[in-house]
C-alpha positions in Angstrom: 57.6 0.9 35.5 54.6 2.7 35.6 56.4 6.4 34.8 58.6 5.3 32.7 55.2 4.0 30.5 53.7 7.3 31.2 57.4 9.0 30.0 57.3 7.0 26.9 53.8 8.2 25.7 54.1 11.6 26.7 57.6 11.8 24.4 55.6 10.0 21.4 53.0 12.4 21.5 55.4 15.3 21.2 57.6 13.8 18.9 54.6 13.4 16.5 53.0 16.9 17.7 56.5 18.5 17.0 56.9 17.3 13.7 56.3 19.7 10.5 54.8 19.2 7.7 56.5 19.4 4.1 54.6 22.8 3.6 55.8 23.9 7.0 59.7 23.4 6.2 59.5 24.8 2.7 58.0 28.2 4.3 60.5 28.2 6.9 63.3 27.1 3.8 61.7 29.9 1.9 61.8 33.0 4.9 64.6 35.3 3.4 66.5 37.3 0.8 66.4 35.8 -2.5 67.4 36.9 -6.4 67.1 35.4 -9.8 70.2 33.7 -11.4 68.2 32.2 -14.4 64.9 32.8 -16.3 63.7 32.0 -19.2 60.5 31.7 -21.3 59.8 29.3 -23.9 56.8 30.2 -26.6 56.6 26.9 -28.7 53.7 28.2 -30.9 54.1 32.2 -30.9 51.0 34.1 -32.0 49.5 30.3 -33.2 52.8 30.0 -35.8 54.8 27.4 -36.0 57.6 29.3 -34.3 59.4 28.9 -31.1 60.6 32.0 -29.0 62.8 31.6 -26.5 64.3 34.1 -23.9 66.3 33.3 -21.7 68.6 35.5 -19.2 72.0 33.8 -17.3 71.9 36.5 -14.1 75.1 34.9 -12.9 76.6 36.1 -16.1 77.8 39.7 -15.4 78.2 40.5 -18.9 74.5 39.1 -19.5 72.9 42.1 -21.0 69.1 42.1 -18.9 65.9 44.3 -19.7 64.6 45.1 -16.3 67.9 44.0 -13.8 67.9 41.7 -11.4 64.9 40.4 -10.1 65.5 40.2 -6.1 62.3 38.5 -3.2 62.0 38.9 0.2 59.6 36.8 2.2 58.4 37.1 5.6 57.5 34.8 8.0 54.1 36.9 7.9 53.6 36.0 4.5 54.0 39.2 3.2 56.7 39.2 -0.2 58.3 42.3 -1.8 59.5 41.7 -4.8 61.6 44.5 -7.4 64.4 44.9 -10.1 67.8 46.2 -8.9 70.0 47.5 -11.4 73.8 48.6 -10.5 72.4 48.5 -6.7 69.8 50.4 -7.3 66.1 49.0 -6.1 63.2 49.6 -8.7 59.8 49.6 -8.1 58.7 47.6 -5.7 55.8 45.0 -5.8 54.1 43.6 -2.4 51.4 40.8 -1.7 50.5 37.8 -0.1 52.9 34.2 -0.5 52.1 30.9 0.8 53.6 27.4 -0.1 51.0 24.5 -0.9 52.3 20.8 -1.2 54.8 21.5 -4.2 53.6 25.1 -5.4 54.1 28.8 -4.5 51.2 31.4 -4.8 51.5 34.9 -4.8 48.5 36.6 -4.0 48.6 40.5 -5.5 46.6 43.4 -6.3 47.1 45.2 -10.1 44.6 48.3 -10.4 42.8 47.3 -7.8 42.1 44.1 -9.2 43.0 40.8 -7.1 44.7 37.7 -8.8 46.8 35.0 -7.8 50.0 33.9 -9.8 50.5 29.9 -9.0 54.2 28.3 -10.0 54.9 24.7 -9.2 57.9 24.7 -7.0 61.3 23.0 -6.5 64.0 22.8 -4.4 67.6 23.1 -6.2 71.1 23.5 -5.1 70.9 27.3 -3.2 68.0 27.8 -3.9 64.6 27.2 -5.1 63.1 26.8 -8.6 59.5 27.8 -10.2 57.8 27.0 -13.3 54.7 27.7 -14.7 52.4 27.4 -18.2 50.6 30.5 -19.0 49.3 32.6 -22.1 52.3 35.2 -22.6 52.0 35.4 -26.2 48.1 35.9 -26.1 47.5 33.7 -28.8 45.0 32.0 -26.6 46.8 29.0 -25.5 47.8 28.1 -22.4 51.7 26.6 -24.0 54.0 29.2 -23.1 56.3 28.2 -20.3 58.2 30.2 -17.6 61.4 28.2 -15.9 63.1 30.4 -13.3 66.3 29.2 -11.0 67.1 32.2 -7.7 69.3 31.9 -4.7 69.5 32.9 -1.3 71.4 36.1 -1.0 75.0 35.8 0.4 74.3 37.7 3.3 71.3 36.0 4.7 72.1 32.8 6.2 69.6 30.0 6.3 67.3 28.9 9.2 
């Protein structure tokens, strides 16, 4: 009686030891080959006018005419991201930092002329895939109203852990 106690205990504390954490799963979820299907920006008061500018971009759509290509991710388990446009197969320039998931949000810590920032998008699981949002100034009108709503999959040939 007395092992099977001991059995019991020793089980419950790796059952609760072996559990991950929401954070944890998302990372692993998020380890892969990803590209954009969707994005689009909303500007509700452009240059402090009462105009709304919207872009949006249907990636699925291969008669979608897009500025840059597709936009394509690659995380690593080391945290380490590369992110570039490919156009007709052909990789663009590529951009490389730091990722890490926090309780519902994705950051992207970068370098731009030797300058450190860190780009923060709240972050949601979809059919797929995964989708980001986030508010920022892209119209430099000094508010913070403009919104960025983008929708990517897992690449066909990378299989999920």
């Amino acid at each position: 009686m007395k092992i099977a106690k001991i059995t019991s205990a020793l089980l419950f504390i790796a059952f609760v030891f072996s559990c991950s954490t929401p954070e944890e799963k998302m990372k692993k979820y998020m380890i892969g080959n990803w590209k954009t299907i969707y994005y689009k920006w909303e500007l509700p008061t452009y240059q402090k006018k009462d105009t709304l500018v919207e872009y949006a971009f249907d990636y699925s759509n291969p008669d979608e005419k897009r500025p840059e290509g597709i936009p394509v991710y690659k995380f690593k388990e080391d945290g380490v991201f590369e992110s570039w446009h490919e156009r007709n197969g052909v990789a663009g320039r590529k951009t490389v930092g730091k990722w890490r998931v926090t309780q519902d949000s994705l950051f992207y810590d970068l370098t731009f002329k030797e300058n450190p920032y860190t780009v923060s998008m709240k972050l949601s699981v979809i059919e797929d895939g995964y989708a980001t949002s986030r508010l920022m100034d892209k119209d430099r009108d000094g508010e913070v109203d403009d919104s960025l709503y983008m929708e990517t999959v897992r690449l066909p040939n990378d299989s999920k852990e």
